[in-house]
N, C-alpha and C positions, 0 to 999 in steps of 0.2 A: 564374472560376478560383479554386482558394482557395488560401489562405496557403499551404500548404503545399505545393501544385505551383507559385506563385509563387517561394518559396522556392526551390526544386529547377530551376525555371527560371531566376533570377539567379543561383544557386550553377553553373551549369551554363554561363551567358555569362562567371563570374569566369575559371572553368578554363580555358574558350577563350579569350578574351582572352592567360593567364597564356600558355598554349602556344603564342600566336603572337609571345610579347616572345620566348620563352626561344628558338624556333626564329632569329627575328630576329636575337636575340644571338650566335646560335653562327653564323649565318651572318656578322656582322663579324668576329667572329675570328678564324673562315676567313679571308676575305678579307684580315685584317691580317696572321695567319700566312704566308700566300700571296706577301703584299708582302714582307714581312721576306723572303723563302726567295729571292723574286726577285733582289733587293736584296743580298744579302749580298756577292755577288761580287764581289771587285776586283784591281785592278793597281796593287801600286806604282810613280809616278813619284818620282826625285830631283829636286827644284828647288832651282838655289842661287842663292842670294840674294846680291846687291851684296857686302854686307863678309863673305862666304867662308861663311856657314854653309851649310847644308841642310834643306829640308823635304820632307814627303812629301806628294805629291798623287795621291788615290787613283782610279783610273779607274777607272765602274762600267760595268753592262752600259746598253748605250743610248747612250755615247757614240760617237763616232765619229771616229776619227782621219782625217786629210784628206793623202794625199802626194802630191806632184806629177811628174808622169811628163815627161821629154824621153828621147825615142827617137828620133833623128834627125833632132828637129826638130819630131816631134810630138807637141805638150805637152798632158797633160789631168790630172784630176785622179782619184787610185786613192782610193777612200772604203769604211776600214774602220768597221763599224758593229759593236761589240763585243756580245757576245749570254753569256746563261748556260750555262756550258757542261756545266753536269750532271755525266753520269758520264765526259766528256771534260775535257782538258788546258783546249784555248781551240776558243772558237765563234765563230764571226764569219759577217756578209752581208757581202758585196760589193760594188762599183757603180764602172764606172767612165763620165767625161764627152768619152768616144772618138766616135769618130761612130757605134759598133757599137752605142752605150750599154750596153755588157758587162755583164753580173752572177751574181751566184751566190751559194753557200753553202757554208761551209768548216767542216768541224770536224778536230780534231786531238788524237791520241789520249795519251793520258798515256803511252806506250810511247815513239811518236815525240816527244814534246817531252823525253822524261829522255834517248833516246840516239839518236834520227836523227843523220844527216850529210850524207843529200842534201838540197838544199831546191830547191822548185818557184817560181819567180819568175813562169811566162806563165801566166796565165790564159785562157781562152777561151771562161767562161761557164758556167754549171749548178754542179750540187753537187760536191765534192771530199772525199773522205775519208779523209784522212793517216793510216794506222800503221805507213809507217816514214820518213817522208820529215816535213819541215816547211815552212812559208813565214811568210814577217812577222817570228817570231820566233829569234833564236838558241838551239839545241838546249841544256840541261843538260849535255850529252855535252862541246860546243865550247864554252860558258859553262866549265866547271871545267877546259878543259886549258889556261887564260888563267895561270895561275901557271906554266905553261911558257914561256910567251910562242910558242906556236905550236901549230896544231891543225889536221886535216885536214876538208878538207870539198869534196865534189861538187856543184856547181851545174849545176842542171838533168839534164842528158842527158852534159856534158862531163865528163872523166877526172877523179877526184879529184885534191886540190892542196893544198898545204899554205900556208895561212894563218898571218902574224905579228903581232904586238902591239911594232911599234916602240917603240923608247925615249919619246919624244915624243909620247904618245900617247894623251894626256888631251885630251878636246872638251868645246865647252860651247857647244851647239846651242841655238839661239833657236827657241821654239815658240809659237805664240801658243795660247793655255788657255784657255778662254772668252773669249775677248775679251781677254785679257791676256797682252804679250811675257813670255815665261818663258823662262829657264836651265836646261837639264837636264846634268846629270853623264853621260857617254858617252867611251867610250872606242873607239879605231880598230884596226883588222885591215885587214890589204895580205896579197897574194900578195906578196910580193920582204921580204928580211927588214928592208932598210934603209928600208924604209915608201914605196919609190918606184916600185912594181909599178902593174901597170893595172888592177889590180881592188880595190876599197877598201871596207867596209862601216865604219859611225858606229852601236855597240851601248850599247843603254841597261847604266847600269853597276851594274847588282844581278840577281842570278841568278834572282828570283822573276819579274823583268817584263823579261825578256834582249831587248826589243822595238828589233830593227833600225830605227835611226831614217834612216838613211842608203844608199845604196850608188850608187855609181860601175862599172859592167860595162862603159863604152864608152856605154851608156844610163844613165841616173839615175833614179833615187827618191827624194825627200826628203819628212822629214814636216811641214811645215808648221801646221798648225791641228789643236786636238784641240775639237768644236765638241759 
């Protein structure tokens, strides 16, 4: 071979080489762009701490909040697994530890979360796709009419009804956060105006993450563990 096509030969393995770094390269920053895009999404929690302040603890997608169900007696655990919701509101899997082992797939559309008023509490498995109706969390719509101290809202299938924001009406629900008891800021809504009604929900107290921590229908839900 002579110099010259040696030449033209290692000038010709430099390039190739060059173009498998630079292809290499643009495929990690894909993949880091990708992560970041995944990642961005969150929910603010309030956590208050022993001598009165507040911090924010931000739920991202992947986590999984853990409530616990007593319906007559039969307790299991309802496991919301938070997802990115793209060009929707909030995304979520499902999963519950019934003996059905229930589960499914929820999205919920930025229409229904600014002004829904019904909300769907039974599940029964498979996909769900909310735009006009909510579940898990407090609408925008019932979130802002809270400086009234009272706001309408339909549960399930039954007549709407008018929900209150009693006097006394500040909670501070124990959750365990990774492995750790935590305090959240929440505040309560009763059907009866004097907060002594038989239908009770416990709402996270910031309008971006209005995420029902509690309710009381005769059945329970409560959120226990964000894991």
């Amino acid at each position: 071979m002579s110099a010259h096509s040696s030449f033209l030969h290692l000038h010709f393995k430099q390039i190739t080489f060059m173009k498998k770094q630079f292809i290499l390269f643009v495929s990690v920053m894909l993949l880091a762009l990708c992560s970041v895009a995944q990642s961005s999404f969150t929910l603010p929690l309030i956590v208050k701490n022993d001598d009165g302040s507040s911090v924010f603890y931000d739920l991202k997608t992947g986590d999984k909040l853990v409530y616990h169900v007593n319906a007559g007696g039969n307790e299991y655990e309802f496991i919301v697994t938070l997802n990115d919701p793209g060009e929707n509101a909030l995304d979520f899997n499902y999963e519950m530890t019934n003996s059905s082992k229930t589960s499914g797939h929820v999205t919920i559309s930025g229409n229904a979360k600014a002004n829904a008023t019904k909300y769907v509490n039974y599940f029964r498995g498979g996909d769900l796709n909310f735009t006009d109706a909510i579940t898990v969390w407090l609408s925008n719509k019932n979130f802002s009419d809270m400086p009234d101290r009272k706001t309408v809202m339909q549960l399930d299938n039954n007549a709407p009804e008018t929900f209150y924001r009693p006097e006394n009406d500040d909670v501070s629900p124990v959750v365990k956060i990774k492995g750790e008891d935590k305090k959240l800021e929440a505040f309560i809504i009763n059907n009866a105006a004097d907060g002594n009604g038989k239908k009770t929900m416990w709402v996270h107290g910031i309008s971006s993450n209005s995420l029902i921590i509690k309710m009381d229908m005769g059945w329970t839900i409560v959120l226990k563990e964000i894991r």
